[in-house]
MARLUMDO-677226 format. One record per residue (C-alpha): x negated, y, z negated. Coordinates in steps of 0.02 Angstrom, whole numbers, plus 50000, padded with zeros to 5 digits. Layout:
BEGIN
XYZ
...
END
This chain:
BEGIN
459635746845618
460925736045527
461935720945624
463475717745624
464115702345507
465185690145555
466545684445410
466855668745331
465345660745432
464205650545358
462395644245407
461035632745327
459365632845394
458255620145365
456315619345351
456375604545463
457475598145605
457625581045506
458355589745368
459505598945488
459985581245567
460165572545391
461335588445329
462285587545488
462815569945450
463125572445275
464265585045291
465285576445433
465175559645312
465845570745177
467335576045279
467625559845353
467815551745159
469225568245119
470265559445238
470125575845372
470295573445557
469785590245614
468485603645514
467455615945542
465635611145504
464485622445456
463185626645592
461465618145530
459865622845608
457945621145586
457535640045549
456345640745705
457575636845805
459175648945757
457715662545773
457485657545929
459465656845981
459625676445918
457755681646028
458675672546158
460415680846166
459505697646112
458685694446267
460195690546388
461235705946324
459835715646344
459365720946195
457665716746178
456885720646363
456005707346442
454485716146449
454145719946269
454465701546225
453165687546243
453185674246351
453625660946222
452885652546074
451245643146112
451525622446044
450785615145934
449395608946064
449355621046159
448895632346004
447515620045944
446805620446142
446635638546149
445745638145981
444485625946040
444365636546200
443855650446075
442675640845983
441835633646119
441465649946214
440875660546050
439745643346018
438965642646206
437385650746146
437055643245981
435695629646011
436575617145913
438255619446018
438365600346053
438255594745868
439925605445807
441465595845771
442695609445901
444225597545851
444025601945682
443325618245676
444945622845784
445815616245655
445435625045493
445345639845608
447125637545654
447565634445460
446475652645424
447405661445535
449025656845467
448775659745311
447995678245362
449665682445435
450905674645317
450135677345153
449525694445201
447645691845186
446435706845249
444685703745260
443385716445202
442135710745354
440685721745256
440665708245112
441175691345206
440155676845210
439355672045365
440835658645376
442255670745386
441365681645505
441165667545625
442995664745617
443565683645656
442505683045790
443335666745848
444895675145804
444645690345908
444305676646060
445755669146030
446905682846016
446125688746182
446705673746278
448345673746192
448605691146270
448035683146443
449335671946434
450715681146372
451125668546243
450975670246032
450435658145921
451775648145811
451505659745640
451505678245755
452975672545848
453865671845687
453305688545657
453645696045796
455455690045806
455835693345608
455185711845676
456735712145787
457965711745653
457385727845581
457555735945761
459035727545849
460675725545787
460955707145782
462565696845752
462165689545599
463255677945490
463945682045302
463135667945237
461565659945235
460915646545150
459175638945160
458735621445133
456975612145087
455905626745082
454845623344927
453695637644945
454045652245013
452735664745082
452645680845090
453295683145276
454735671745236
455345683445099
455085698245198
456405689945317
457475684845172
457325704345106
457755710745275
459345697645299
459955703845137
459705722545176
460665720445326
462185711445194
461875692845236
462025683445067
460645672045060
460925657544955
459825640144924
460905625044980
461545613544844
460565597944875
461545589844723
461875589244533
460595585344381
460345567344372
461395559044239
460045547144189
457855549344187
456545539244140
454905533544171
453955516644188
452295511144163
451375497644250
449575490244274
449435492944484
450105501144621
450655483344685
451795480844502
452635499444549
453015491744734
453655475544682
454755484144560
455475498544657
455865484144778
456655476344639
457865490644582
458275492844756
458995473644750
459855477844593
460755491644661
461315484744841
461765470644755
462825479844616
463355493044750
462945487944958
463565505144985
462375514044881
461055525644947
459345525244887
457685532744903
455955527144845
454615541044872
452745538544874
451495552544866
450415539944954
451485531945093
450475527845242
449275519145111
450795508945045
451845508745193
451355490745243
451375483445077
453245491645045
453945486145211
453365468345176
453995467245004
455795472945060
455895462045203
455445449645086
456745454544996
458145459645110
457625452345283
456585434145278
457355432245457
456305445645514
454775434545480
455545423645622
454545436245807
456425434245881
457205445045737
455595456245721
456855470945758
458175465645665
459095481545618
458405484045419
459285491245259
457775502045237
456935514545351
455575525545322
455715544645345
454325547445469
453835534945605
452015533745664
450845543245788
451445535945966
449575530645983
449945518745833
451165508145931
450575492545992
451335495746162
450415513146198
448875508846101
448925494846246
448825508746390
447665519646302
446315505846286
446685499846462
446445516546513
444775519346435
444155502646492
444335510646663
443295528446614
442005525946462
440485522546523
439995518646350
439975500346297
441495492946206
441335481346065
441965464246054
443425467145964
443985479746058
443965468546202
444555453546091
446205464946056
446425467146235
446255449046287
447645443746173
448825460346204
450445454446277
450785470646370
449765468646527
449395457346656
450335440746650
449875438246462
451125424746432
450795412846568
448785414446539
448765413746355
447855399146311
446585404346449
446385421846391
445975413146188
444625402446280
443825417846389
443735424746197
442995413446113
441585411246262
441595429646261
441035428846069
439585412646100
439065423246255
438935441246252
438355453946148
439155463946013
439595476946137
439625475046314
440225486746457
441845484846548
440915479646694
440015467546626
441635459546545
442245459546707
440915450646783
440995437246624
442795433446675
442595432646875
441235421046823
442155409046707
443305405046859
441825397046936
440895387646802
440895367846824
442475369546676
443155384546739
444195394946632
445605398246749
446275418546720
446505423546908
447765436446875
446715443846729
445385444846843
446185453246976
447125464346862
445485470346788
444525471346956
445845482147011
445915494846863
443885496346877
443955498647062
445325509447088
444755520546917
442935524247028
444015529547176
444655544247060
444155562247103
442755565246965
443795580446906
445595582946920
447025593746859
447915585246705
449525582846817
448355574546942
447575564546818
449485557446757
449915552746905
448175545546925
448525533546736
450035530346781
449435519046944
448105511946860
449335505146735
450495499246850
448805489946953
448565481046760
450345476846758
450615486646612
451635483146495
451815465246539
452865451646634
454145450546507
455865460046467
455575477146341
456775474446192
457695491646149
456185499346011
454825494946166
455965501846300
455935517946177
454065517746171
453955517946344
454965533146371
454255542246220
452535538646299
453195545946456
453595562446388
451895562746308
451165561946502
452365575346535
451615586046412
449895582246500
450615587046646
451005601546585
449325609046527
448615611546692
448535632646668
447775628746497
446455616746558
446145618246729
445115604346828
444235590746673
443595573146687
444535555646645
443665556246488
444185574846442
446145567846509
446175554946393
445615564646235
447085575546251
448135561946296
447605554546146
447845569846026
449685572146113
449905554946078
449355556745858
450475572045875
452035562045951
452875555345778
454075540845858
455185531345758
456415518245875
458275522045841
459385509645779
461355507145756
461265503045587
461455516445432
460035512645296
460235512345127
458455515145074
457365530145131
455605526445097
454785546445089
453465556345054
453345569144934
453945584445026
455065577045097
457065581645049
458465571945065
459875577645139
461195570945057
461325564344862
460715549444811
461395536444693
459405531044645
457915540744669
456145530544627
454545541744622
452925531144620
451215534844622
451295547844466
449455548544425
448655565244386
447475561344522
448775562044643
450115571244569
449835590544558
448595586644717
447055593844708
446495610344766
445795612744925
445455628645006
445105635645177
443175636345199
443425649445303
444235663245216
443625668445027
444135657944904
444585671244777
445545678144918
446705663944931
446675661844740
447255679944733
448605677844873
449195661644809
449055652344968
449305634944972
448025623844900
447325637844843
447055634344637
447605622844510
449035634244453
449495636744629
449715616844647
450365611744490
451895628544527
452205621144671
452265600944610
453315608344459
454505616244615
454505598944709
454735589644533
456485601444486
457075597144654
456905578444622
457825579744485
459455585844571
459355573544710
460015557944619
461175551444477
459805539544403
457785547044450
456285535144381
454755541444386
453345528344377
451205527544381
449905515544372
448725510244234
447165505944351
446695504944504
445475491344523
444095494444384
444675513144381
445695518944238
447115530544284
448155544244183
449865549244204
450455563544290
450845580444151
452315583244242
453195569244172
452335566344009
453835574343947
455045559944014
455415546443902
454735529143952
455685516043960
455315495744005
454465491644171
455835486444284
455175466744359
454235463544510
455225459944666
454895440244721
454025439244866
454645426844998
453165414344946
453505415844766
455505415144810
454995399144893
454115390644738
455465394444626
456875383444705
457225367944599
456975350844646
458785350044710
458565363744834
456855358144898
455815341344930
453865342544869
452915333244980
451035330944903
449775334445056
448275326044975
448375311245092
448095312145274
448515297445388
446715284345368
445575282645504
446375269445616
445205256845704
444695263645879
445125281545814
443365291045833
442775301345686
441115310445737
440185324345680
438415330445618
438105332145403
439295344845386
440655331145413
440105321845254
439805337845175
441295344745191
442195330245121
440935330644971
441425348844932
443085349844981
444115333745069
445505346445141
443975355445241
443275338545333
445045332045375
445535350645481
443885354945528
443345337645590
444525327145624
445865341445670
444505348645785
445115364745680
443755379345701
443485397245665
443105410345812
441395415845826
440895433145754
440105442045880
438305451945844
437025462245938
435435451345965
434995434445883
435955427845726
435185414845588
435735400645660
434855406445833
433335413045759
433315396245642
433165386845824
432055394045901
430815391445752
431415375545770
430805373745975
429165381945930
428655370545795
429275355445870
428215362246051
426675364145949
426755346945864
427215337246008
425545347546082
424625340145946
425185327245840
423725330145712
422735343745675
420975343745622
421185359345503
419295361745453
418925365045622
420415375245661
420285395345704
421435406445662
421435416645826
421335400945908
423045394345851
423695412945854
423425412946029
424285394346052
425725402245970
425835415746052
426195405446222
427455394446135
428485404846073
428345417446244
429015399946328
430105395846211
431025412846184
431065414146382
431915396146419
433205401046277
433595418746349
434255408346534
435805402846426
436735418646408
437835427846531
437085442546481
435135441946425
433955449246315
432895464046386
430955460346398
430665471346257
431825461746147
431245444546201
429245451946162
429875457246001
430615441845958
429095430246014
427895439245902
428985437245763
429125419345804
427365417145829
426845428245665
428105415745569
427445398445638
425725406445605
426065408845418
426785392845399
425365381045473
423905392345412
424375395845234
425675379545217
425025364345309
423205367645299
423505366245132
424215347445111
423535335044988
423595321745118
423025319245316
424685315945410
425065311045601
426795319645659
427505307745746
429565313645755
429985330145810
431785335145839
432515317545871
434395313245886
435125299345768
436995291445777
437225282545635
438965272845608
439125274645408
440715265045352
441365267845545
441085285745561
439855293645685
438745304545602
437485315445727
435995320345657
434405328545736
432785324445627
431705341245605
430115332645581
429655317845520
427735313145476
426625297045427
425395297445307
423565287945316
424395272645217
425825271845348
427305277145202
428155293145286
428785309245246
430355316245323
430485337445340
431885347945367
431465364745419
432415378245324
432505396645397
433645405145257
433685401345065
433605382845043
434985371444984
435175365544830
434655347544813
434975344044629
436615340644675
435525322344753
435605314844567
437545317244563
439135305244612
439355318744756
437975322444883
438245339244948
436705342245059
436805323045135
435585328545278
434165321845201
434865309845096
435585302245279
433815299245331
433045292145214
434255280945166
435175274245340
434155279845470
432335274445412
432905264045277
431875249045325
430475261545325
429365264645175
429745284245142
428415292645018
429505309845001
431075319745073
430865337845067
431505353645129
430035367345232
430685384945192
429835392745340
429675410545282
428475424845297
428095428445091
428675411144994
428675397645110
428045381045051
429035361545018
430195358844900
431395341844880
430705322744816
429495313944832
428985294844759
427215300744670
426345317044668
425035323844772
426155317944945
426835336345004
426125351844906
427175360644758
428295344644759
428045333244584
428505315844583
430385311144538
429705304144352
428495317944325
428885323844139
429265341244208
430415333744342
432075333644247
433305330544395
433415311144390
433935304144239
432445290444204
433835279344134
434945278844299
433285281344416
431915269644334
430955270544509
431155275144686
432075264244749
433605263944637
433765284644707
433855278444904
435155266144843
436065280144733
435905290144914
436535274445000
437895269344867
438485288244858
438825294945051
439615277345082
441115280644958
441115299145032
441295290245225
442415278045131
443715292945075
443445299545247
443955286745310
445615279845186
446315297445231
445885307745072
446155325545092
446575336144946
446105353944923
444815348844758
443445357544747
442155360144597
442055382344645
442765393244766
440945398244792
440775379444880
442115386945006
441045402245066
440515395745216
442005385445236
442745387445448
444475383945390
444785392045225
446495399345280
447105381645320
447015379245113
448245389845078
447295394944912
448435408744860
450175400044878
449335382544791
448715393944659
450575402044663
451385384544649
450035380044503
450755396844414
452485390644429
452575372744382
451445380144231
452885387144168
454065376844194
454885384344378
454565369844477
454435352744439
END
């Protein structure tokens, strides 16, 4: 039945609405530049939706009757639901029901089934795999429910209503022209063939000319191609500020960071300033994110499960939350909220349960110090307690209403004003709960945790993107993406063969060599590289100047171009764009003042200066580290961890060894039996491990605290049977685990002696107990002590004491044993005397006996307190391994030193 045309009209339809959108304002820009006041536009719509406008007015004139139509079009998550309906009822009898991934089974079923319909696909059901029968049968399932609710998926809706042009006469117009569709399927031609039957000329829109001028670029890393694309962009804008540009990236959400931070770099340093954040940019990028990507809504979702998971959370989870600015009265208890978190990480464990976090916080406010949150606690009480006074199963319109008061009881999203992209959140996030609403025929009555899960997946769905006033004059895309008007510059990155034809990936639930036959997408190599080689042609025409460019590496990887542009002549790499740190370091002396930082303010008489070794350690290693970390009281947040870490297992070593000795200072070992002292240990370490566990908010089951005090009594068992049974020399213990204050040069220095022990002629031996690999004491015969622990002992705190050795006890289950100094041999086992011939560590020039080495120990850490104290704190340091444990390494500022050391080394700064 043919239609009747309508003259000198003129359509595009786009494979996207924001093509349609981006046509639509290129055409009226286009108009607006030829000086015209009035026009007629061409209409411009997505395709689904002009289909939709004819079903529609078909509909209304009655030419299509109601009852032969469908209900609608199912969405996009409302398709994927009734999929996973039909999975999950066809899987209700398989024994392993609970281990299938429904989400993603629904989702290559979904892909199947489209490309069944639209590439024509039939399946021969006597020779399918055991894969593709499970699917038909899903398929049947879901096509069953589909007919109960009168609705057709996406792909058979478009079917159905390209049907109607063959049996209704439609008004269609003369001319149509289609716009972005770089593949076209079977079903798609079959409504091109039938528009064109009925006379409509069918056209492809001009998206612009040949470009006047391509080339290709070459550089070592992904980072070079950003820094340069960044660059071009500069050169143009600053050539042209009313040209329009696009850089595309096969890999954008990869990149996407990296590129936005390099152009505002480039075009926007104010933005760096949180008051300009949203500062209306030159750039944009073509897609926004998923909704749940937002700071704002990935605030309400987490709030939200805090109220329903049973499950425990982890620490950082919780972290995140505690310094989130869009609940409670984040602003005004900020400072308290960073102390709750760094308790929180000394406290608990890795991952704790919202109710125990709860009952953390409520108990901070009481503590002799409290840590004063009372609106965080009451904001939190009331999201737990009115989350358990929720029906157990609701309808999801029930359950919307039902988030939406328990955000409002967290104060969600915060005390302060929205600005204009948050207020946008809000509302898109609104819909998204509208949507929810909405599924309450498709999912009937389901739990919180069930209502969140598809609030969630609505929420990945829900692409937002904040509007803003100004016109950009970059597009940052992806590589099916189109523009929709012509460019001035086009920049393709990312043109690695690995990436560019993609790889083939097909469906693994249809036949491969069905899809290979029927040319679906992904289906073979020549199916991808016919379809890149499509994409590439259209790149061509979408810009005056095009640049392709790839990457040499990629780490320790070596990378190959793409073949589609082998053919393209290469050119030189356009330069990296200057970041703002480098922009920074280039100024010249008359722009900038260089202050050197190596000199803090000295140690002022009165000021106080304490800490334990790691003071005069640090300012061994590195001076920079003692001055933050100990006299800036700088230090790092604790990393949380499930059970014990070294430092806590080290201690409670520590306890048991220093509860035996103080049991026994001496210890007739001939006489000694092994299950006797076995069975000491064992209630030691049972003591110990239970006097330890009444320090933590939440403790240690009995199981784990049983555990642990067998492995502490195993280890102290080892070490005294097979370790101090076996000493040269009797010995009385008669130090355990004191506490020292030394003043050396006017700084305090704490110390705690392990152990120390006196020998049968009086001299003494001091022992520091070691846990983990021991530390490195050669560094004693150099002009910078960097393990002073020992050192400190012997040569301020018992230095009117006659000491025989200094040595190290590696308490460990395999190697354990002594190692350090010692003034003769025989005094500790596997430790030689300081002159022994094999003993090269003290030069016997410098150290002709022992007592010149406590007076090198002496001499040494005094000038170390000495620099301390005059103020000396440069970032030296011998190797950046010294800096691995190192509490304040971000306060160095390694990479921008090392970026001003790169400059003045050629010449950029003086």
């Amino acid at each position: 039945m043919h239609s009747q045309l309508i003259a000198n009209k003129r359509i595009i339809l786009c494979a996207s609405a924001r093509l349609a959108q981006g046509i639509r304002q290129t055409l009226q820009q286009q108009s607006q530049q030829q000086g015209l006041s009035q026009w007629e536009a061409p209409e411009v719509y997505p395709l689904q939706d002009w289909l939709n406008q004819l079903t529609e007015h078909a509909i209304l004139c009655g030419q299509i009757a109601v009852s032969d139509a469908p209900l609608g079009m199912l969405s996009a998550t409302q398709e994927a639901l009734l999929w996973e309906q039909a999975i999950q009822s066809s899987l209700s009898r398989h024994e392993a029901a609970a281990l299938f991934n429904t989400n993603g089974l629904a989702s290559a079923a979904l892909e199947a089934n489209r490309y069944l319909i639209e590439w024509n696909i039939s399946i021969d059901m006597d020779t399918a795999t055991e894969e593709t029968r499970q699917f038909m049968q899903w398929r049947q399932q879901f096509q069953a429910l589909c007919r109960q609710s009168g609705y057709l998926e996406s792909v058979r809706y478009l079917a159905w209503q390209s049907g109607q042009l063959q049996q209704h006469p439609y008004n269609l117009p003369a001319d149509i022209q289609l716009a972005g569709f770089d593949r076209i399927n079977p079903h798609l031609q079959a409504l091109i063939n039938e528009l064109q039957t009925q006379g409509v000329s069918v056209t492809t829109f001009d998206m612009g000319a040949a470009a006047d001028e391509v080339k290709r670029m070459q550089f070592t890393e992904a980072m070079d191609e950003c820094r340069a694309a960044v660059y071009w962009a500069q050169q143009h804008l600053a050539t042209n500020p009313q040209a329009r540009l696009a850089i595309v990236v096969p890999e954008l959400d990869a990149l996407r960071d990296t590129l936005a931070h390099l152009l505002d770099d480039a075009f926007h340093r104010e933005a760096l300033h949180p008051a300009h954040a949203e500062t209306p940019r030159c750039y944009e990028f073509s897609l926004g994110l998923a909704l749940n990507r937002w700071p704002l809504v990935e605030t309400a979702l987490s709030l939200l499960r805090l109220a329903f998971q049973q499950s425990p959370f982890t620490q950082t989870e919780l972290s995140a939350l505690l310094g989130n600015v869009y609940w409670s009265q984040a602003q005004y208890e900020a400072d308290p909220r960073a102390a709750i978190d760094a308790e929180m990480r000394r406290q608990l464990p890795l991952q704790v349960k919202a109710s125990t976090f709860l009952r953390f916080i409520e108990r901070r406010q009481q503590d002799i110090h409290p840590i004063l949150c009372p609106a965080l606690a009451a904001d939190l009480n009331a999201l737990l307690t009115q989350a358990k006074q929720t029906p157990r199963k609701q309808l999801p319109s029930a359950w919307v209403s039902s988030f939406n008061q328990l955000l409002a009881a967290t104060h969600w999203p915060g005390e302060r004003s929205l600005s204009s992209h948050e207020y946008q959140c809000v509302q898109s996030f609104q819909r998204v709960l509208s949507q929810l609403a909405a599924l309450d025929a498709w999912l009937g009555s389901i739990d919180a945790m069930s209502a969140l899960h598809r609030l969630l997946q609505l929420c990945q769905s829900q692409i937002f993107q904040p509007q803003t006033v100004r016109v950009p004059n970059i597009t940052l895309m992806g590589m099916l993406e189109a523009s929709a008007q012509p460019l001035d510059g086009l920049w393709v990155m990312g043109m690695n063969d690995h990436v560019w034809p993609p790889l083939s990936r097909t469906n693994a639930l249809i036949p491969a060599e069905l899809q290979r036959q029927a040319a679906t997408p992904n289906a073979s190599s020549e199916v991808q590289i016919a379809f890149a080689s499509q994409i590439h042609q259209r790149l061509l025409r979408s810009a005056r100047q095009v640049i392709f460019s790839y990457a040499d590496r990629e780490g320790d990887r070596l990378l190959r171009i793409s073949p589609l542009i082998q053919a393209i002549p290469e050119t030189t790499a356009t330069p990296g764009a200057a970041t703002l740190a480098e922009t920074l370091a280039q100024h010249s002396s008359q722009d900038w003042q260089w202050l050197d930082d190596h000199q803090a303010p000295a140690v002022q008489d009165g000021e106080h200066v304490s800490g334990g070794t790691g003071l005069l350690r640090a300012q061994a290693l590195c001076p920079a580290w003692a001055f933050y970390q100990y006299r800036l009281k700088a230090r790092k947040l604790e990393t949380p961890h499930n059970g014990l870490d070294a430092m806590q297992r080290g201690d409670l070593i520590h306890r048991v060894m220093a509860t035996f000795w103080a049991q026994q200072p001496s210890v007739a070992w001939p006489t000694v039996q092994a299950e006797t002292l076995k069975t000491q240990l064992d209630q030691i370490a049972t003591a110990v491990i239970a006097d330890f566990n009444q320090a933590f908010s939440q403790p240690f089951s009995e199981v784990f605290c049983q555990l642990e005090s067998e492995r502490l009594s195993k280890l102290a068992l080892t070490w005294l049977w097979e370790v101090e049974r076996e000493r040269p020399q009797a010995f009385n213990v008669t130090l355990t685990e004191e506490k020292f204050t030394p003043l050396i040069e006017g700084i305090q220095v704490t110390l705690i002696i392990d152990r120390v022990d006196t020998l049968e002629d009086g001299r003494l031996v001091v022992i520091d107990y070691k846990t983990g690999s021991a530390p490195d004491y050669k560094n004693w015969a150099s002009d910078k002590i960097t393990e002073p622990q020992l050192p400190i002992y012997a040569a301020f705190i018992l230095q009117d004491e006659d000491i025989a050795a200094v040595c190290f006890g590696k308490l460990r289950l395999t190697d354990g044993g002594f190692t350090g100094v010692a003034a003769e041999d025989d005094i500790v086992t596997g430790i030689k005397a300081f002159n022994h011939e094999k003993n090269k560590l003290f030069d016997p020039q410098a150290f002709p006996d022992w007592t010149s080495i406590l007076q090198h120990w002496r001499s040494q850490i005094t000038q170390t307190a000495l620099a301390l104290k005059a103020g000396e704190a440069a970032v030296v340091f011998e190797s950046e391994q010294d800096l691995d444990y190192c509490d304040v390494l971000p306060l160095l500022r390694l990479p921008e030193r090392q970026l001003q050391f790169e400059h003045k080394h050629h010449g950029d700064q003086p």
